[in-house]
N, C-alpha and C positions, 0 to 999 in steps of 0.2 A: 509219500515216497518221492513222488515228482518234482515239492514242492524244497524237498531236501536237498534231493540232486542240483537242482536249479541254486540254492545258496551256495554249495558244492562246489558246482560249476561255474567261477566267475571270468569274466572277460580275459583276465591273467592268466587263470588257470588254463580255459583252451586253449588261448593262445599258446602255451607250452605244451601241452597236449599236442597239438597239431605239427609243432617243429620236431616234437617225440615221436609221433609216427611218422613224419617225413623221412627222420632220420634211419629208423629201422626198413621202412620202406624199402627206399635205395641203397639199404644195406643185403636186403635179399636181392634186388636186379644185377647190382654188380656180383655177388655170390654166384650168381647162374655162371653154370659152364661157357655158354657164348657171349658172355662178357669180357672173357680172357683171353690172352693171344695162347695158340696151338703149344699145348704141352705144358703149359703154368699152373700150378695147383695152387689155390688160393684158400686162406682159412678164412672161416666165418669173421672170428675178430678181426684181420687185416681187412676184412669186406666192411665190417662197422666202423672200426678208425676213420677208416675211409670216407664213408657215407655220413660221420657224423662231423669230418674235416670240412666236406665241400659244401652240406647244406650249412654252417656256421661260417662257411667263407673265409677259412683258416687258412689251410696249405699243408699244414702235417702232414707227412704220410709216410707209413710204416713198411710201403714197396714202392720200386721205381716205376710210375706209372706211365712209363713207356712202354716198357718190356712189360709189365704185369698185365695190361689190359686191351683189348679188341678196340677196332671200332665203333660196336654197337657199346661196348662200356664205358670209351671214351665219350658217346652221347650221352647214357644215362649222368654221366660226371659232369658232362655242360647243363642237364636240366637241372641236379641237385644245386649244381652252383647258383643257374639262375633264378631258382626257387630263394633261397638262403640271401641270395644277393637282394633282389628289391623286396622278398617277404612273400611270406604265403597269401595275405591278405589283399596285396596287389594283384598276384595272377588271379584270385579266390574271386573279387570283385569286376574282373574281366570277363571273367566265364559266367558271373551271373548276369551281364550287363550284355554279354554276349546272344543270350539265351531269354532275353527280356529279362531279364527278375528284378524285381523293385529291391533296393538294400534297405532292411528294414533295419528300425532302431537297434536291435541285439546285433545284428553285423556290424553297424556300425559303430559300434565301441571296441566290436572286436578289430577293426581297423584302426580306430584313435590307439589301440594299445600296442599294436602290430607296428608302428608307424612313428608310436612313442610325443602322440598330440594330444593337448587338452583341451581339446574344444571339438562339438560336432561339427560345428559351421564349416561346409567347402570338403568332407572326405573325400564325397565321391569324385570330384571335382580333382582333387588330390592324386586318388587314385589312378586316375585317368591323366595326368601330367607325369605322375613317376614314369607310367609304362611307357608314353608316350618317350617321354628324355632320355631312359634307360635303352629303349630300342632303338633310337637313333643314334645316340651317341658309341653303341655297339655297333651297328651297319657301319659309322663314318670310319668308326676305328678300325673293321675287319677290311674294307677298300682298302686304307691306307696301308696298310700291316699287308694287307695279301699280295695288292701289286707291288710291293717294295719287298715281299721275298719270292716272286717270281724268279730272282737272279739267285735264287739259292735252293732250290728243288726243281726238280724234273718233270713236273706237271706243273700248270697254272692253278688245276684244282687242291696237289696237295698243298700250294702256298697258300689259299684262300683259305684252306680246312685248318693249318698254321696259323694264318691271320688270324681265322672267328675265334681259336679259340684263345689266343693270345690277348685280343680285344677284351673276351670275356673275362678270361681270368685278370687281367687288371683294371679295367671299369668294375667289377664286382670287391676288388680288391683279395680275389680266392686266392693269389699265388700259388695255383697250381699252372704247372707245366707238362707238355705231351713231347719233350727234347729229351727229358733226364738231364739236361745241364740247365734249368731255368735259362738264365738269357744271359750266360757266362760266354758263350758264343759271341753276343754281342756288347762285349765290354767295351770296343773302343769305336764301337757304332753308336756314335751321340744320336742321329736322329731316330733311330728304334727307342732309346732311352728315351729322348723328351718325348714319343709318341706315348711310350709306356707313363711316362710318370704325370703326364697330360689326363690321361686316362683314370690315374690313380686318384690324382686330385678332383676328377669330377669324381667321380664313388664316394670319395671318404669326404669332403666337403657336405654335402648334406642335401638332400633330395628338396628341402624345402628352401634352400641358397640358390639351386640352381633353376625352381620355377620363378621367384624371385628376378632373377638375373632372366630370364624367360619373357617375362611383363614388363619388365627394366627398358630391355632395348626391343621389343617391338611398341613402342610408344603408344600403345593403346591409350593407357591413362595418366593423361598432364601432371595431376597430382600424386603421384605415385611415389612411395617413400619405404626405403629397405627398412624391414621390423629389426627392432632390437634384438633377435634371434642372428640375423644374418650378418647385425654387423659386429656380435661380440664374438660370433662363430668362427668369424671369415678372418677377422683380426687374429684371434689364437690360433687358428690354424695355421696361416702362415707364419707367424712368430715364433711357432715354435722348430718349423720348419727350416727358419734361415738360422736361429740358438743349432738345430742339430747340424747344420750344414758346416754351419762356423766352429762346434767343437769338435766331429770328425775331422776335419782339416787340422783343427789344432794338435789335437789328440795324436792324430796317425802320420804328422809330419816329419816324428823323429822313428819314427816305426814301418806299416808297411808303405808308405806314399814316398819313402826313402829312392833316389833314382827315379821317378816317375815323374815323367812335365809334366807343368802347373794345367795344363787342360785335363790331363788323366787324374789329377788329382782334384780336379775339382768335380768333374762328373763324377766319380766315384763319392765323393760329399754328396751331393747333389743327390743321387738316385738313394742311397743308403740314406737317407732323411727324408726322401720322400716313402719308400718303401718300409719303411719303420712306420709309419702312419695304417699301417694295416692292409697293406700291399704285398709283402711275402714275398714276391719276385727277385731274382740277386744279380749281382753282374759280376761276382767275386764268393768264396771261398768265405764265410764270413767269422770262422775259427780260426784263423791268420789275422786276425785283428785284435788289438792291444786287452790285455783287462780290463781299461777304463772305458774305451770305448765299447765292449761289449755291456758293461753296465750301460752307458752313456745310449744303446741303441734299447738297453732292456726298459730303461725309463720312456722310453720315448713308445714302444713298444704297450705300454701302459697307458701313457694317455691315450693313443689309438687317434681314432674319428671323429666324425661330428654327429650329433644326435640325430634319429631319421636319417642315417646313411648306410651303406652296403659297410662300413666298419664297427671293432667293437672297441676295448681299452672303456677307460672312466671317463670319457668322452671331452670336446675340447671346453663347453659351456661348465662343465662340472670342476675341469681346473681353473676358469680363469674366472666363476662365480669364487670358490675357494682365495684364489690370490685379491680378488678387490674385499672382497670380506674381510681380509685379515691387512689389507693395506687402510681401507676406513678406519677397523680397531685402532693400529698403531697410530692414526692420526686424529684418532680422539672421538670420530663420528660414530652416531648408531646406527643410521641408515648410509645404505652402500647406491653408490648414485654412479652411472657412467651413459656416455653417449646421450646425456639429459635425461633421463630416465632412472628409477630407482628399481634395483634386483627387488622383489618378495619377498619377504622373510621364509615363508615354505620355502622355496627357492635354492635358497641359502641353505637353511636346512637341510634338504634332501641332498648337495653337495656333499657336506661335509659324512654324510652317514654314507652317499657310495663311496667314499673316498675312505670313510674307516671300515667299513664292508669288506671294499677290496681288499685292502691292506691286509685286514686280516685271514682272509679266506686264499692271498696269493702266500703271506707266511706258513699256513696250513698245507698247503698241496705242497710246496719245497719242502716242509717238516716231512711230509708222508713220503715223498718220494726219493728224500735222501735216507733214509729208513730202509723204506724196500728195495735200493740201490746199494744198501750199505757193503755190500759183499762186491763190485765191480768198480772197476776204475773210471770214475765219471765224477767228475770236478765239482762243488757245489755251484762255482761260477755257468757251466752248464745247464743246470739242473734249474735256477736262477733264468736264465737264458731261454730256456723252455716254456716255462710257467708261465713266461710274463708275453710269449710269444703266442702260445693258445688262449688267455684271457683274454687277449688283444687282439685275438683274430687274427692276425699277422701272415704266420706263417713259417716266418724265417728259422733255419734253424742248425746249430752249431755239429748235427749230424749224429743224434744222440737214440731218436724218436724209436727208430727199429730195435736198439738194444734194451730200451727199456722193458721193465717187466709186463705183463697184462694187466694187474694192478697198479702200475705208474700210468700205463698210459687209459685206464679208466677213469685218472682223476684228469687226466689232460681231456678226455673226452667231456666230462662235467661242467670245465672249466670255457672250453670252447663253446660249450653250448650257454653255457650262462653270460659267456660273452658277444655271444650273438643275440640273442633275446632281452640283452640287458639287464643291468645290476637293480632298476629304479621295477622292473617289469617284473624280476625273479622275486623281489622282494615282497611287492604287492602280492604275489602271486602264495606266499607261503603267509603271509600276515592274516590275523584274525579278523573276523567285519568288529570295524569301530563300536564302543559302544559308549554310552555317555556314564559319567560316574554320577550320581546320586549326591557324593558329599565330595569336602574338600582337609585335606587335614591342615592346619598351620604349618605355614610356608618357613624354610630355617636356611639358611647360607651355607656352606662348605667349603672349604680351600681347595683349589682348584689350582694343578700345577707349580 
């Protein structure tokens, strides 16, 4: 029986297991009556959306969680976040490390899994650097954030309780907000904006970019050289970053950027390209923006983060493994070589299957939810907008979430969760143990495309 459970139970599978109870978890604490502000009656379901938005680091949410929630719920909402944000596996490994306990072999797979690494060598080591950069890089942010809204609330304390949690929700990339207006308040405050999007980009960039960059410039080791992970990471991330920045601008020049000087309109690029990266945060109304650009933000919404980061989408290594793959084809190579080094063929492989994974599984929940929508006036471009906004972790959203059905929005819930755990982690986690075949049948060709 033991021996059952234990095949059962693999590395993938608790790991999802454990984000599955996190998620119900903090679906019953926010439920509690003094989670809520005085006189708000809240459903179970709005308490799960909820709780399954913030441990996946989304933003959706089905109530205004200014008005809907207390103090102490706006707490439980900072821990699920920053549970969801660096991973269970990181607090998990603090508290045993806290308490003496040795990380033995089976945690530590369930950390390589959690954390999305293939190799033992250095977790614990790992471990102990995420939390480490994760909680400084929150402190630096909540200073900065807190004394610079001193000049905008009536206590120092509530600008700081402003601050942390402002810090949090965009270092983790949750886009949530305790305003009700996200940070539309601050649309023509550039320096909150670069604070925020400063913030965004450590998150979604990658936990192992940023120890890298950690070893880099404290010059410990002379011979120190960024892995092929950082630098094909760190290149697509921002390239695809300046591609969104340049066709918002282009896009929305004859549209809403109409009347608005060349600085408003560039920040407004700016933040909207950074916060599509799985950031959720807004500085504008994002249903006043063009058709194409709403596509143009749903793609970008998609690709999301970088792998081992607080975001989700089909991550930046999986598009730009994809793009050199098919740029080798066209020029006649079989192996794909960049930065002097050649991608894997696994590699490569495991690209293209989360990418037709995805694809298929974000066509499926638009199918389903334009179905159970079918009877309400809600746009397929919406609906579109949605989808690719909770697989991606995002957040943003065209104002749609509270109308949807209970059924539309348990596939958003599914959706969000599988994009916080990852497509490469979900996968493993439902696949069968390998097994070897005995024979082989004669090998035949087929036309292909």
């Amino acid at each position: 029986m033991k021996s059952a459970l234990n095949q059962f139970l693999t590395p993938f599978r608790a790991i999802m297991i454990a984000y599955v109870a996190a998620m119900f978890l903090f679906s019953l604490l926010l439920y509690l009556p003094i989670s809520h502000q005085p006189g708000v009656e809240l459903s179970y379901e709005d308490a799960l959306f909820t709780s399954v938005s913030a441990v996946s680091v989304t933003g959706l949410t089905t109530v205004n969680v200014s008005e809907t929630y207390s103090t102490v719920g706006i707490v439980f909402l900072a821990l699920a976040i920053q549970l969801g944000g660096i991973g269970i596996m990181t607090l998990g490994t603090f508290v045993w490390m806290l308490f003496g306990k040795k990380i033995i072999l089976s945690q530590r797979m369930l950390i390589m899994v959690d954390q999305n690494q293939n190799q033992f060598a250095g977790l614990v080591n790992l471990m102990r650097g995420i939390l480490l950069v994760a909680v400084m890089i929150e402190l630096v942010g909540t200073l900065i954030l807190g004394t610079y809204y001193i000049r905008f609330f009536d206590t120092v304390g509530e600008a700081y309780y402003h601050g942390a949690f402002a810090a949090l929700s965009a270092f983790t990339n949750a886009g949530f907000d305790i305003t009700g207006e996200s940070l539309i308040p601050f649309a023509n405050d550039y320096y909150v904006q670069l604070v925020i999007i400063l913030l965004i980009f450590t998150g979604a960039i990658g936990f192992p970019v940023l120890l890298e960059l950690k070893e880099y410039f404290s010059k410990k080791n002379p011979n120190f050289r960024f892995s092929l992970f950082t630098k094909i990471t760190t290149t697509t991330y921002f390239a695809v970053f300046i591609i969104g920045v340049i066709g918002i601008w282009l896009l929305e020049s004859g549209h809403y950027f109409v009347g608005l000087e060349w600085h408003q309109q560039l920040f407004y690029s700016l933040f909207n390209s950074a916060t599509t990266r799985s950031g959720g945060l807004s500085t504008m109304d994002v249903s006043e923006l063009s058709a194409a650009t709403i596509l143009l933000l749903s793609g970008m919404m998609i690709i999301g983060a970088s792998p081992s980061s607080v975001g989700g989408g089909i991550r930046t290594t999986t598009l730009a493994v994809m793009f050199l793959t098919i740029r080798s084809f066209a020029l006649g190579k079989q192996d794909v070589k960049v930065f002097g080094r050649e991608i894997h063929p696994e590699d490569q492989q495991k690209a293209f299957i989360v990418i037709s994974v995805f694809v298929v599984m974000l066509f499926t929940a638009v199918l389903f939810i334009s179905a159970f929508e079918a009877n309400k006036n809600i746009s397929l471009l919406a609906i579109i907008f949605e989808t690719a906004s909770a697989f991606g972790t995002c957040g943003l959203s065209i104002g749609i979430t509270a109308d949807l059905s209970f059924a539309s929005q348990v596939i958003l819930m599914i959706l969000m969760f599988i994009g916080r755990v990852g497509l490469v982690a979900f996968l493993f986690s439902v696949r069968r143990k390998e097994t070897k075949s005995h024979y082989k049948y004669p090998t035949e060709r087929i036309i292909i495309g």
